[in-house]
C-alpha positions in Angstrom: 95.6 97.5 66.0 95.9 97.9 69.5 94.6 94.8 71.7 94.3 95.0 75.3 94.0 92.5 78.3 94.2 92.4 82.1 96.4 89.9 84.0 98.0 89.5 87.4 101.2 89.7 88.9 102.6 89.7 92.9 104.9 91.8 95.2 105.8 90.0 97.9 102.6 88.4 98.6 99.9 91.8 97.5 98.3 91.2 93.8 98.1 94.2 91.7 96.5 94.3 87.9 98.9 94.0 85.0 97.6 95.5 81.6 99.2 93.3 78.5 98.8 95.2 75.3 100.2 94.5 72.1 100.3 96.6 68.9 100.4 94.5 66.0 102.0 97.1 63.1 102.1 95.6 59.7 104.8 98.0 58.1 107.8 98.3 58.5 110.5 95.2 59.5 108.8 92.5 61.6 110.1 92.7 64.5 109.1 91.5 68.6 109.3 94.1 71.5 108.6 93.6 74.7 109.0 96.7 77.1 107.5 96.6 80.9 109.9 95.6 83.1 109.7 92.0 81.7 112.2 89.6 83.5 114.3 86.3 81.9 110.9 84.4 82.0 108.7 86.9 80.6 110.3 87.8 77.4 111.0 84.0 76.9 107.1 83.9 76.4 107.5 84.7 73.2 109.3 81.3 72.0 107.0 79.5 74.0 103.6 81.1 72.4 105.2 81.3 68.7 105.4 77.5 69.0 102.5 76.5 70.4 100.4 78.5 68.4 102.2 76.9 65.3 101.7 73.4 67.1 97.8 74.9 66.7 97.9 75.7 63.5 97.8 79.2 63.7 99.9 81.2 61.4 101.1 85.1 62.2 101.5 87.2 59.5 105.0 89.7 59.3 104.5 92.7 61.6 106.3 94.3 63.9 105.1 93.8 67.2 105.4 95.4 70.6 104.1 94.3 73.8 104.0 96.4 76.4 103.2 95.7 80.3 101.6 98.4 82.4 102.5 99.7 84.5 106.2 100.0 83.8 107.4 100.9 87.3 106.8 96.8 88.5 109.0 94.1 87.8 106.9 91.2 86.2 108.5 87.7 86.4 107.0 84.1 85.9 105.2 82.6 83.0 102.0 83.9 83.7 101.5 85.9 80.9 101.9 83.5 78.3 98.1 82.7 77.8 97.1 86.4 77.8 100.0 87.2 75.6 98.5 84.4 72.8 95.2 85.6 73.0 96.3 89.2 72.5 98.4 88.2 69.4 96.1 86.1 67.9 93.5 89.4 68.4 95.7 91.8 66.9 96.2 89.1 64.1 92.3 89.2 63.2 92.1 85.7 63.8 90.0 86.3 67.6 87.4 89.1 67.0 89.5 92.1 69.0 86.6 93.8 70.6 85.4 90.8 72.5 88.7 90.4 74.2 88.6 93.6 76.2 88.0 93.6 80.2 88.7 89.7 80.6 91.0 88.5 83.4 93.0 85.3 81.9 93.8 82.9 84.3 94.9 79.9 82.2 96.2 77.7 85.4 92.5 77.2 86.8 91.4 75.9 82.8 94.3 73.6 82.8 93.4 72.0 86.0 89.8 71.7 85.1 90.5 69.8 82.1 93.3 67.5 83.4 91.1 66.3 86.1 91.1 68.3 88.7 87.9 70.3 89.0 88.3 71.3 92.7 90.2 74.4 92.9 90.0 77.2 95.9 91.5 80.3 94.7 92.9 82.3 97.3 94.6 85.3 97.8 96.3 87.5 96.4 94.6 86.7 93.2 91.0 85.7 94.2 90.2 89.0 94.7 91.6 90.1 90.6 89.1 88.4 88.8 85.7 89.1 91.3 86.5 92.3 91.9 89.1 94.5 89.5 87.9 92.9 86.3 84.2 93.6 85.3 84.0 90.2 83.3 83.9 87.6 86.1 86.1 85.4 85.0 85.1 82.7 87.7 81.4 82.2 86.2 83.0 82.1 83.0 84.7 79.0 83.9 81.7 77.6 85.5 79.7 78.1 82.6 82.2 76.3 80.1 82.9 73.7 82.6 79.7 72.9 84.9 81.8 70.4 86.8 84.0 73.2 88.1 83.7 73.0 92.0 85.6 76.9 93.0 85.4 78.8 95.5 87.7 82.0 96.0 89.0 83.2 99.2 89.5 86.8 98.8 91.6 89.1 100.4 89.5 91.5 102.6 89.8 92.8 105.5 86.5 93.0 106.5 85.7 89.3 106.0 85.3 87.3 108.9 87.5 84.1 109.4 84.0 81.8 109.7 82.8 83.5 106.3 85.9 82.2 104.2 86.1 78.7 106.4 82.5 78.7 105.1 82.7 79.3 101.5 85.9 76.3 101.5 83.6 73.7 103.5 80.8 74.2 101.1 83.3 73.6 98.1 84.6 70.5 100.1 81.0 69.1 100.6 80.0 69.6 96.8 83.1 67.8 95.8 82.5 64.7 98.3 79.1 64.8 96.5 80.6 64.7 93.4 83.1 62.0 94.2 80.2 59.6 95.3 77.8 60.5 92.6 80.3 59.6 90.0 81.5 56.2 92.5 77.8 55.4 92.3 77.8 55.4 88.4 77.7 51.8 86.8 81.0 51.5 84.7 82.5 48.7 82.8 84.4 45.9 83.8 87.7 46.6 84.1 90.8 44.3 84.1 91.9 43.4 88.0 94.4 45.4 89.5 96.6 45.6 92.5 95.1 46.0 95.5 95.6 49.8 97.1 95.6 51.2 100.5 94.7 54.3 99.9 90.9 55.8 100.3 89.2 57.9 97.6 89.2 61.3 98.0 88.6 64.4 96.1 91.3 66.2 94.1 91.8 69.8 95.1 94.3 72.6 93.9 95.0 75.9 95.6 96.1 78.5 93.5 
């Protein structure tokens, strides 16, 4: 079984769409390929998956399995692809129903953040534009949906979009995370043992990506 799913990758600073697909072939010696023009990083995603999917509890049957990234004429480097790679496995596997996985743009980085606190994220180019426009799933109100405190905005890379129109779209993010921040200061909370006195003022997290 063949499972496909998009991803991103850079040169220099221009985004283009990176195809990860991984065949998942049950005869024959189990073996892992990896073909693409993977750099050092990329092909050590597969040490990096295998274990954290056992740290999950998931279990791969013996197969031999390639992975291949289109297109083949880019170099891709990073550890962007591990996310994508996991979910592709763990489709081929059976374990993630295989025809629900295609057309989604994984972007594990913006997940992470949301769920280690930091719900503020402004996505800008080269990647904002990925997962609006190249990617029929939206990926963005995705997250939004699964997280409703997810305050993102993403600044894409257009030509025809005027400076005031992306200084727009960030200022409105900023506001709604101010309103955020004071909503939840305004929320009774338990007493809490006394601590050192601070300096610094509250303020919203924010990540760029």
């Amino acid at each position: 079984m063949i499972v496909r799913l998009a991803c991103g990758a850079l040169q220099g600073v221009d985004a283009f769409r990176v195809d990860l697909e991984v065949d998942f072939l049950r005869k024959g010696m189990p073996a892992f390929v990896m073909v693409g023009l993977a750099e050092g990083a990329v092909r050590e995603a597969k040490e990096r998956v295998f274990a954290a999917m056992r740290s999950c509890g998931f279990t791969l049957p013996a197969a031999r399995i390639t992975v291949n990234l289109a297109p083949a004429d880019r170099r891709k480097a990073g550890s962007a692809y591990d996310l994508p790679l996991a979910v592709a496995l763990l489709g081929a596997a059976g374990i993630l129903p295989a025809e629900r996985l295609e057309g989604w743009f994984l972007a594990g980085e913006m997940a992470e953040l949301i769920t280690s606190g930091t719900p503020n994220i402004v996505c800008i180019q080269p990647f904002a534009c990925l997962p609006n426009h190249v990617v029929g799933k939206g990926v963005i109100k995705s997250l939004r949906a699964a997280y409703p405190g997810a305050n993102i905005v993403a600044v894409d890379y257009d030509p025809g979009a005027s400076e005031v129109n992306q200084l727009n779209r960030i200022k409105l993010m900023l506001t709604a995370a101010q309103r955020a921040l004071h909503a939840q200061e305004a929320t009774p909370k338990k007493p809490q043992p006394p601590e050192a006195p601070s300096i610094s003022l509250p303020h919203p997290k924010v990540a760029m990506l």
